[in-house]
Every structure is written in structure tokens, then in C-alpha cells.
N, C-alpha and C positions, 0 to 999 in steps of 0.2 A: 671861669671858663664857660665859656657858649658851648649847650648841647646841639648835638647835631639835628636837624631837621626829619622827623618819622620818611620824608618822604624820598630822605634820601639814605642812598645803600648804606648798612653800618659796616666799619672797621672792623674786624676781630681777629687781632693774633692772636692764639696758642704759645705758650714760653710754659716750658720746663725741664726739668732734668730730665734726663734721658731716662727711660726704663719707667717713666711714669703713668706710659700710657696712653700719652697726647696725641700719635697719630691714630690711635687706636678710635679715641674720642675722635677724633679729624673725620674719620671714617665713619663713625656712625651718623656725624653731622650732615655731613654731604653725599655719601655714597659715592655713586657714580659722576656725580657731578665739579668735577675736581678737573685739574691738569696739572701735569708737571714738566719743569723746566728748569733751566740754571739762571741764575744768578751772571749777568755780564760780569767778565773777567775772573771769574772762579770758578770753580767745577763743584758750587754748593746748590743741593736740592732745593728749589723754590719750588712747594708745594701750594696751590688753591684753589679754592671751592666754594659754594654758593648754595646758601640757605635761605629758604622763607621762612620766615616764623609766622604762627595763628595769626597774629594783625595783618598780617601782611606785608610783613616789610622784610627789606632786603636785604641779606648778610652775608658779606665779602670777609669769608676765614681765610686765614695765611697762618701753615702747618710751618713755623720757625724751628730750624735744628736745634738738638736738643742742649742745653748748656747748666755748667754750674753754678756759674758766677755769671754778672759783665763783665770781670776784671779779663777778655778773651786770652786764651792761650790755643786756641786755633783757628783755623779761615771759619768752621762752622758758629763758634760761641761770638769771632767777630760779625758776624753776619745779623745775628742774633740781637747781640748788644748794639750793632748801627738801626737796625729798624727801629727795637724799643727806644731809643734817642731819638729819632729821625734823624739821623744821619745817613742813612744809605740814601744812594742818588735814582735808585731804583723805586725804593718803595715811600709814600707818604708815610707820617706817624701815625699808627694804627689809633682809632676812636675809643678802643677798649685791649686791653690785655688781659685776655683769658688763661687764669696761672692755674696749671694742672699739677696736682702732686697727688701721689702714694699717699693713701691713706694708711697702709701698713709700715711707712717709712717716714710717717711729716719729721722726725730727729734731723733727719737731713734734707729734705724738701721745703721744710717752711724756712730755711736761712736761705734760698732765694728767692720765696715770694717776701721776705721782710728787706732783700735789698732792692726788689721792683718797687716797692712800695715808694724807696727816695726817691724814683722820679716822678711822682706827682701828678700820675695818670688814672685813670678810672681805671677801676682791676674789679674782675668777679674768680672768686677762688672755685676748681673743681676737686673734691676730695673724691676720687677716683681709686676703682678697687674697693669700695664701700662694703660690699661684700664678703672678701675674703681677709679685710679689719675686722668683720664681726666674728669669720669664722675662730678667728684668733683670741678672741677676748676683748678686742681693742674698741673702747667705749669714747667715740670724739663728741661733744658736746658743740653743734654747729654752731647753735646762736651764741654761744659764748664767745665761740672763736669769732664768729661775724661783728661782736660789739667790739671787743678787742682790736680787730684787723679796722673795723669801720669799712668794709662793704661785702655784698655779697659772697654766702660761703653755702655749696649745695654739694651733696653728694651724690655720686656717679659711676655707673656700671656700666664701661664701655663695649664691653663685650656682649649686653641684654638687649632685646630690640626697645623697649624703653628704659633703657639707662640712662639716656640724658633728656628725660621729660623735664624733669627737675631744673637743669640748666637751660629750657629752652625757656622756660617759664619765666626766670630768670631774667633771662635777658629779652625777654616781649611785655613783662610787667615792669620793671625796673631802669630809670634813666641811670646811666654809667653814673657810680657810683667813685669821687676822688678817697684814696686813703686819709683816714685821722689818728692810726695807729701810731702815737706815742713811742712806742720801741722801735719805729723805724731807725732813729737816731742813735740808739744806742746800738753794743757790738751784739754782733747775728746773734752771732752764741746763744747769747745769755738770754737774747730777746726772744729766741728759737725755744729755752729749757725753760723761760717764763711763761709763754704761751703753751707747752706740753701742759705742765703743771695746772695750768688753772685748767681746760678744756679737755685735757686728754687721756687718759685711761689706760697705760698699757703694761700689760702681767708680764710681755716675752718679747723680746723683737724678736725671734724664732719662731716658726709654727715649729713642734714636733715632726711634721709630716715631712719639712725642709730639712732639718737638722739630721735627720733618720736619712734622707737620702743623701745628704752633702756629705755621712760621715762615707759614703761609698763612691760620691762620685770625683770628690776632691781628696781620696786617697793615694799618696804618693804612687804607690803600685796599681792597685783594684781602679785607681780614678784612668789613668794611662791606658787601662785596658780595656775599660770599657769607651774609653773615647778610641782607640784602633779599632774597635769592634764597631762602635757608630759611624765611620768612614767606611770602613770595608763594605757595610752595608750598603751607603748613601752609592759608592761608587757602582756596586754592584746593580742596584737598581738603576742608576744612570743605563745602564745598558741593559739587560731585562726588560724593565718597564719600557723602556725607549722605543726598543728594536718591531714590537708588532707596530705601531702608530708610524714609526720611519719606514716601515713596507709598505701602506697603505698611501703614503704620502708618495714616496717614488712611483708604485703603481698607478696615481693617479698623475704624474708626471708624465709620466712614458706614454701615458693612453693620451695625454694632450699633445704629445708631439709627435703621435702615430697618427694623431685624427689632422692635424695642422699638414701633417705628410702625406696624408690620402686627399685632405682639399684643396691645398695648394697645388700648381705647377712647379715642379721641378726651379730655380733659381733663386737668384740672391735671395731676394723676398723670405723666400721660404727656409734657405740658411739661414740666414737673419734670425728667424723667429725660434724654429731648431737647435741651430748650434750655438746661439749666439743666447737668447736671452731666454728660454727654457731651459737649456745645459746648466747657463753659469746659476741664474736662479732659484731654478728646481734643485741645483746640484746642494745649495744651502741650504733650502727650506728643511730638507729631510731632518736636520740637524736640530729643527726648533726643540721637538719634542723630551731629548736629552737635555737641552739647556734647560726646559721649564722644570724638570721631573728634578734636576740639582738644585736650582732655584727654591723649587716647593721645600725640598730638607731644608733648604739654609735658611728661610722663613722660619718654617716649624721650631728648626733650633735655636733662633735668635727667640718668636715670640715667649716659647718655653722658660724662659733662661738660661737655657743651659750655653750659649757661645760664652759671653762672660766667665765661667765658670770654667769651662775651657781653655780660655786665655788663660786666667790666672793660675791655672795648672800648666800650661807648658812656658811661664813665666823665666822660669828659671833655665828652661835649655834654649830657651831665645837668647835669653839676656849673654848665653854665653857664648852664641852664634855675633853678637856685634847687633840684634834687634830686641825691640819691646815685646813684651807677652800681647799689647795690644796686635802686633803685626799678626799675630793668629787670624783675624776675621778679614781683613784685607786681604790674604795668602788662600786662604780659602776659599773666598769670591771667584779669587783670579782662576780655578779649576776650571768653572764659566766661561769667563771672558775677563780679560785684563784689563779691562776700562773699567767695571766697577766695582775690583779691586783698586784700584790707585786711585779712583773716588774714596773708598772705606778708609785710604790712608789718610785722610784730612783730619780723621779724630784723633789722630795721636796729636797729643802739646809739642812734644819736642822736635823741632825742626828736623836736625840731625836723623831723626830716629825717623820721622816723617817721610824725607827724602830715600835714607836706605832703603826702605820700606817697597815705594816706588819702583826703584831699581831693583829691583828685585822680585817684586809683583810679577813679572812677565815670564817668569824664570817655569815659573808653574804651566804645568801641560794644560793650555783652556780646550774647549772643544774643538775648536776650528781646527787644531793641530787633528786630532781624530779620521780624519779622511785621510794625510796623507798617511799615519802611521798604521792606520789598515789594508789600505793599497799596497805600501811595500809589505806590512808583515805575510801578508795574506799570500802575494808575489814570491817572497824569497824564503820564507822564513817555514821549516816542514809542519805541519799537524800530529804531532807527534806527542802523544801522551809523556808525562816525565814523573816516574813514581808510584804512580798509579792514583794520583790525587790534582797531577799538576798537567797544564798543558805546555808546549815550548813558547807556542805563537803569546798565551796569556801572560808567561813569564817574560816574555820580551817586552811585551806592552809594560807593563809593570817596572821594567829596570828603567824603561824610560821617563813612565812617574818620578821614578826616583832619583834617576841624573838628574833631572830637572830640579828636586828637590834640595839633593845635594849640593849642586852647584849653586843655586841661590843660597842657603848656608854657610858657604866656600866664598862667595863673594863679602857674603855682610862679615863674614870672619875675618876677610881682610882689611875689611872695608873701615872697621871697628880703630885699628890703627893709626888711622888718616885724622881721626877724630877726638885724641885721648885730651885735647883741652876742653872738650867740652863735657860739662858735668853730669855724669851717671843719675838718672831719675827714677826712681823707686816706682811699679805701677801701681796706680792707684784709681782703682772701677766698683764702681758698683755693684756687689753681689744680689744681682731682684730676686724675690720670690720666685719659686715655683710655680707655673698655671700653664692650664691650656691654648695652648692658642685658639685665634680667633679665627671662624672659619671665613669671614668678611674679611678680614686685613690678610689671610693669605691670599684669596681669590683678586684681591686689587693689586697685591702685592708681583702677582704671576702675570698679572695682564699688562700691569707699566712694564714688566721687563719683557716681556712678551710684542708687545705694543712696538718698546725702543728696537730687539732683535729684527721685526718686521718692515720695519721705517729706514734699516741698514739695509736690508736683502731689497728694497724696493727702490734704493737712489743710489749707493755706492756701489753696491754691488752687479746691480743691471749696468749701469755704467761702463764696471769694468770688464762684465761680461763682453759688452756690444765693442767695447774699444778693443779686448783682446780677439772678437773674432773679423774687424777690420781690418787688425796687424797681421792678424795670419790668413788673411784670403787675397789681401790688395799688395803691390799689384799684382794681375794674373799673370803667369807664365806664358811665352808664347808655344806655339802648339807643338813645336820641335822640343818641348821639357819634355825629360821622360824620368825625371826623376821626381818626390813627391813636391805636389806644388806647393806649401807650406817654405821648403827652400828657398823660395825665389822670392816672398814675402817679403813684408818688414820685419815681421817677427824672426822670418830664416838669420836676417842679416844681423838684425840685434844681439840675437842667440851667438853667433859667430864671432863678435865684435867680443862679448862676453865669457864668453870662451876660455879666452887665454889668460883670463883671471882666476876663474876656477878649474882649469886643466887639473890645476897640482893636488886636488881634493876629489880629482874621479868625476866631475859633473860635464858632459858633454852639452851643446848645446840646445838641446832639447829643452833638459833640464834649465840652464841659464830663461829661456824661452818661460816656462811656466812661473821661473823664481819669478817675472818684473809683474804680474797680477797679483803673485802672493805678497808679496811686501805691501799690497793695498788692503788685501783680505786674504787671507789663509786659506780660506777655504776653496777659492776659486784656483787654487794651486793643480789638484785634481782637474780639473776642466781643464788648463792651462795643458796639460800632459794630454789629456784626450786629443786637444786639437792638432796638436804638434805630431803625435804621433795619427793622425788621421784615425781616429778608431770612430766608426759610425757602426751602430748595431742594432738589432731591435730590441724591444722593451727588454729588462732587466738583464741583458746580455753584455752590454756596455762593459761595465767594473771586470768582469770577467776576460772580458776579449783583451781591454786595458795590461788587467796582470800577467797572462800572456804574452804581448809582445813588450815586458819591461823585463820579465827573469828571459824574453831567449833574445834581448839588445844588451841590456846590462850587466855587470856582474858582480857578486856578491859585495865585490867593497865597495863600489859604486851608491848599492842601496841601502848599507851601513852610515854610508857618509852621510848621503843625503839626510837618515835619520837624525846622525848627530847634529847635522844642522840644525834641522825645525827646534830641535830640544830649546839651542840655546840663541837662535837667532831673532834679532828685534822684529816686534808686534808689527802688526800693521799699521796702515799710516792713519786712521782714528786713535789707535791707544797713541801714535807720538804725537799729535795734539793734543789727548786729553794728558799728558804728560807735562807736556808745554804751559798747558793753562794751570797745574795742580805746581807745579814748580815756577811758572811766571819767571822764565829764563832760558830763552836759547841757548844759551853756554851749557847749563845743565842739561837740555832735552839731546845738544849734540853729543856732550860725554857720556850720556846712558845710551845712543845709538851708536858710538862706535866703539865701547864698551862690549856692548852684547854681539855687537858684529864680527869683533876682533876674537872672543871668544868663542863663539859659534867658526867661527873659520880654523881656529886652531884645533877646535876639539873634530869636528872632518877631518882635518888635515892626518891628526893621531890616527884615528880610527879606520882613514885609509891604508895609511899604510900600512896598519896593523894588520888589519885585512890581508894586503898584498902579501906581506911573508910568511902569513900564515895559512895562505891558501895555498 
């Protein structure tokens, strides 16, 4: 094999098991200079980035999903396994495959860098974590393992500002190096427990410090408790943390559509800008601050280890819901936003288990729902202490977590049924070490999702702002209207037309009116209500005047229903793309939309009339 020319960019994938620290390594290599993306026709993260090394030459990394095998059992490990073949029609076959393993874990790390080794590529090995193998006892003999393996083996501490000098050196001293390892051919196993033995050194695979915390945190009671204890928090500071940066954030909204109202003349123009792409816009941004502040925990707790750990503790009340223990981190996501939960769902193997997953990802109250459920609580629902510990407005919010929860439960429970030929999978994850996260992989970590929420609020959502304050200002009424002009709209007529659909569930057409923006974005549901109802106000008066005239138009069951809707009603129309593409089947994206639609309608429907004879 012809080595590549110094002057041209080198290849370098990253491949290994998950939890081993690879992006971790990605990120110290690159930093900032990364992007990410998907993969054509799958919803698989295609991470890369760009390195000089000392000579000065040019190096094109690609951060490949994490996998155990080639033998793929999901879109991510398929992803994986077509690059390292060159099989995928996306990507050339990389010049080098950079195999990152645990150094506290190579028992199971090194039987996939011994089955990369059959395809007969240049490979440099990172034994990563170097660090906390030593803190353990674990004594790895590199150059044994490097004559062994037959090419480069360095080790690495992704987490230190020079942690990967070692592998840079590497790979700016060193032409790609093809494997000569002899146990490639033979079974992993054995070839895996032959290379421990000669090279490696280890007293525990436990550190004490692990094993001392796992007996508490994977305790059948005490582990349960303290994971309700680490939501309760997480959620709590969603709101907390949240609420000073979301005042600052409206306050400076309101001051840009006060200042746009004092320069402007009076007209379109100036609605336009006001009610149309300030409102709907502004009306989301406030929200950033909450999603990054959930964001930041579920980092922390993935890079800790503890989500793992977590799964496999509520393994057993999944499994009996009709889902995986895996489905714990995709269900969690979804608190967020529903898109990168039903991404998360790609790592489960089992199809079946895969899809339920999906369906039911949305089922989860994500943020966007947040606006309308504080508008009505705030509207209908009294400030009324309960106990002397609890509020009523809090406990409502709260029951609606929980329908939402339960209901997704309620579904894979039955769901469970539909599916008894196909065969029950035992889960099986990786327990990593203990450590602290990286304060560099949370801070990248915050900004892609940061980055993707700001890149929605600034195409789909202006969009839908600008289109919903079209519908409800065109065409004008003539001057004998004396009724609100909004009526005489597109939007009046659509609302009307819609009506008589949702009559029997208490939604007048107002409401129909705000629901046709909310099924693109949630959030913009709120605006949707603003306009319809004319409410203009000045700064921070708005939400106020809003709740106002919806308890003295509407009435209690009215605002119940509407609740029960959001709980169980389909995502917007980016989660039913990203559905589409995660499922690669319109039959499947239509029966999870009318699915959750059908359901969402009946549980209104309950809820009204419940309402009605009990008021």
C-alpha cells in the first residue's frame, strides 16, 4: 500500500467503544475547529475536525459513533463498520484508524481493536485514561503491546491540556503503520486474555472508590433514591437557574420592540417587525437558557458515568413497561426536546425495542410545551399554598410530568403485546468508571446544542412567526368591521373551518387559530394566542394582559382540555421528520402521528367533560 503524500491532508478516524473516551480525545485534538452534521439518510452524528501537526501537515479527524463490534446491530455501529470498510458512499476510507480504548477496561477494549486489525489498515492504538490505570494499580507495558499489535501504541489523557502530545508525536513522526499481529486470526477472546497476560498488569478491575460508590448507587432501594433525588434537582434547577437569564433575555426583547416602536411609523412595516418576527422569535429565545441548564446535567451525568448506571437500575421497571433499560437516556433527552431523544434511540440493537422507544420519546413534557402550560396554569389554576410545603399551581405542573410519563408507560405496555414473537434481549452496557467530567467536552457539548436550538429559532421558527402574522392581519377588513379584525383574516376563517372539529373537546376557534403554528413549533403556540386574541402591551405586560383575557373568555374545562392536549399531542413537524428519517418509513411516521393525535384527542375529550359535570 502507497503512503499518502506529507502534502496531502491525512485521514483519521477515531473507532471505539463507547465510554472510552474518544470524543473526549476528538475534542482535545481539535477543539473548536470541528462541525457537526448527519450522515445522508440517517439521523447518525457525523462529527469532524482539523488538525495541524508540528510538520505542518494537515489532519482531517472523523469522531465515528461508538461501536463494539463490525458485526453492526444498529444504524450507529452500521455507520461505523461502512466507513472502516469504505463502504459508506459518504465518506472515503480513512488513511489511518485511530483505536481508542480504556486503559482501565482493555479486557473488553482490546477485542475490538484485534478485530480492526483484519482489515489490514494502518491503525495507531490510544490507551486513554492512562491516568486513572495507574491510579488503580494497572501497570500496561506499551512497547510490548506495540511489538505484539505491530503498530503504534501511546498513551493518553484526554481530559489534560497535554494529554495527547504523545499521540501527536505519533502521528507527525510515524508513517501509518499496517497491523503484523498474528492473533488477529485467531478468536478475540483468547487473542484479547493473550495480550493482557504478556503486557498488562491488573490487581482489580474495580477501583475501591467505584465499588464503595456502586454499592449505593446501584442499590435496589438507596440507588432509586438517589436517582428521584438527582431529577428532582436537575428539574428544579431547570427553573431556578433558568428564570434570572430568561428575564434578562425578555427584558431585552421588549426594549428592542419598544425601540423598533419609537423609530418606526406606525404600519405594516413596523407590525412586521413587532408582532410578527420579535413576538414569535423573542417569544422562543427566552427558553434557550432552560434547555442549556438540562443539557449541562445530562452531559455531566453521561460524562460521570452515572446515566449507564442508571439505566441499568431502572432496567427491570422498563422491561416490564414493554421497553429497554437503554430507553432511560433517550426518555430523558426528550425532557429537552424530542429530536435528540429519538436520535439517543439509535443505540438500542433491537429494532422493536428501537421504534417503541421512538413512540414514545415525545410522550415526555420537552420545554417548548413550558409556555403554554404556564400561561394556562398561571390563568386558571389559584396560587394557593397546599400543606404548607406544596403549591396547587406546582402540583399541577407536576401531574402533567407525570401524565405524560405515564402515558408513554401505558402505551409501550401495550405496545409490548403487538410484539411477543419477537425475542426478549437481556441489556447489556457497559458499566465505565467513575470520573469527572471534562470541563472542554461539556462546554462543546452546550454550544452544538446551543448552536442547533439557535439555527431553529432563526429559519423555522421566524418563518412561522412571519407566516402566522400574514394570516392573521391579510386580508384587511373593510372599515364598516367593527368586530376584531383578526376575524376577517385567514387565520379568522381557518380557525372557523376548524372549529367544528374540535367543538366537542371545549376549543373555540381561537385556539384551533394558535394550534396550526403549534404543530410546526410549540412554542410559537403562545404567540399564536397573543395574536388572535389582539393583546399588544408594553414591555413585560404582554403574558399578563394575555392571562387575563383567556380565564374572563374561557372556561375552566376549556383550559383543562387544552392542557390534556399538549401532554399527549404529536411533536412538531421537525421531531416528525426526524422520526421519518430514524424509522425510514412513512407508514411508521403516519401511525405514530395518528397515534398520538387520536390519543391526545380522547384524553381532552375525557377531561372535558369531566370538567363540565363537575363544575
Amino acid at each position: 500500500m502507497s503512503e499518502p503524500s506529507l502534502a496531502m491532508p491525512l485521514s483519521v478516524a477515531l473507532v471505539g467503544n463507547p465510554n472510552c473516551g474518544k470524543t473526549a480525545l476528538f475534542n482535545r485534538l481539535t477543539g473548536s475547529r470541528q462541525k457537526v452534521a448527519n450522515y445522508a439518510g440517517v439521523t447518525v452524528e457525523r462529527k469532524e475536525g482539523r488538525l495541524r501537526l508540528p510538520s505542518g501537515r494537515k489532519v482531517r479527524m472523523l469522531d465515528l459513533p461508538g461501536a463494539y463490534s463490525l458485526n453492526a446491530t444498529s444504524p450507529d455501529e452500521a455507520v461505523t463498520r461502512d466507513v472502516c470498510l469504505g463502504q459508506h458512499p459518504d465518506e472515503a476510507q480513512p488513511d489511518l484508524l485511530l483505536c481508542v480504548a480504556d486503559a482501565t477496561n482493555l479486557r473488553l477494549h482490546l477485542r475490538f481493536v484485534l478485530e480492526l486489525t483484519r482489515l489490514g489498515r494502518p491503525m495507531v492504538l490510544a490507551l486513554n485514561m492512562a491516568d486513572a490505570a495507574r491510579k488503580r494499580g494497572i501497570r500496561i507495558d506499551a512497547q510490548a503491546l506495540e511489538r505484539e499489535l505491530g503498530f503504534p501504541v501511546v498513551e493518553t489523557i484526554a481530559v489534560r491540556r497535554e494529554g495527547a502530545a504523545a499521540l501527536i508525536k505519533a502521528l507527525d513522526g510515524h508513517a501509518p503503520s499496517i497491523p503484523t499481529a498474528p492473533a488477529a486470526d485467531a478468536d478475540l477472546h483468547a487473542a484479547a486474555r493473550q495480550l493482557i497476560a504478556s503486557a498488562v498488569h491488573m490487581p482489580d478491575p474495580t477501583s475501591p472508590r467505584d465499588a464503595a460508590i456502586d454499592r449505593w448507587v446501584l442499590h435496589p432501594v438507596a440507588g432509586l433514591a438517589i436517582l428521584a433525588l438527582t431529577m428532582l434537582v436537575v428539574f428544579q434547577a431547570v427553573y431556578a437557574w433558568g428564570e434570572p437569564v430568561k428575564e434578562l433575555i425578555e427584558a431585552s426583547v421588549g426594549g428592542l420592540g419598544a425601540l423598533i416602536n419609537a423609530t418606526l411609523p406606525e404600519g405594516l412595516l413596523r407590525s412586521l417587525l413587532v408582532d410578527g418576527v420579535i413576538a414569535g422569535v423573542g417569544g422562543v429565545l427566552v427558553f434557550l437558557p432552560q434547555i442549556l441548564i438540562l443539557f449541562f446535567f445530562i452531559l455531566i451525568l453521561e460524562e460521570s458515568g452515572y446515566l449507564p448506571r442508571a439505566a441499568f437500575l431502572l432496567d427491570r421497571f422498563m422491561v416490564g413497561a414493554g421497553l429497554s433499560g437503554r430507553a432511560f437516556i433517550p426518555l430523558l433527552s426528550s425532557f429537552a426536546c424530542a429530536i435528540p431523544g429519538i436520535m439517543a434511540a439509535r443505540s438500542i440493537p433491537n429494532p422493536r425495542d428501537r421504534f417503541l422507544t421512538i413512540l414514545v420519546a415525545p410522550m415526555m413534557t420537552c420545554s417548548a410545551r413550558l409556555p403554554v402550560y404556564a400561561l394556562l396554569i398561571g390563568a386558571f389554576i389559584p396560587d394557593r399554598p397546599i400543606g404548607g410545603l406544596f403549591n396547587l399551581q406546582g402540583l399541577v405542573l407536576f401531574a402533567l410530568y407525570m401524565a405524560g410519563i405515564l402515558g408513554a408507560l401505558s402505551v409501550a405496555y401495550i405496545a409490548r403485546y403487538f410484539g411477543r414473537h419477537n425475542e426478549e434481549q437481556a441489556l447489556m452496557l457497559e458499566i465505565p468508571a467513575w470520573r469527572l467530567p471534562n470541563p472542554l467536552d461539556v462546554l462543546i457539548g452546550l454550544k452544538e446544542r446551543g448552536m442547533i436550538f439557535l439555527r431553529r429559532a432563526g429559519t423555522l421558527i421566524l418563518a412561522l412567526s412571519v407566516l402566522l402574522w400574514v394570516l392573521s392581519t391579510f386580508p384587511t377588513p373593510p372599515a364598516d368591521w367593527t368586530r376584531p379584525a383578526i376575524e376577517y383574516s385567514f387565520a379568522g376563517h381557518i380557525g372557523r373551518a376548524l372549529a367544528v372539529v374540535f367543538e366537542p373537546i371545549g376549543f373555540n376557534w381561537q385556539i384551533c387559530v394558535a394550534l396550526i403554528p403549534g404543530l410546526a413549533a410549540r412554542e410559537v403556540a403562545v404567540a399564536g394566542l397573543a395574536s388572535v386574541y389582539a393583546i399588544s402591551a408594553p414591555e413585560g405586560q404582554a403574558e399578563e394582559l394575555l392571562s387575563t383575557a383567556l380565564a374572563n373568555q374561557w372556561t375552566l374545562a376549556t383550559a383543562l382540555s387544552l392542557l390534556a392536549w399538549y401532554v399527549f399531542a404529536p411533536q412538531c413537524l421537525a421531531t416528525l421528520s426526524v422520526v421519518r428519517r430514524e424509522t425510514n418509513s412513512w407508514r411508521a411516521t403516519a401511525f405514530w402521528a395518528a397515534l398520538l393525535t387520536g390519543l391526545a384527542y380522547l384524553a381532552s375529550l375525557i377531561v372535558y367533560r369531566l370538567a363540565l359535570i363537575l363544575s
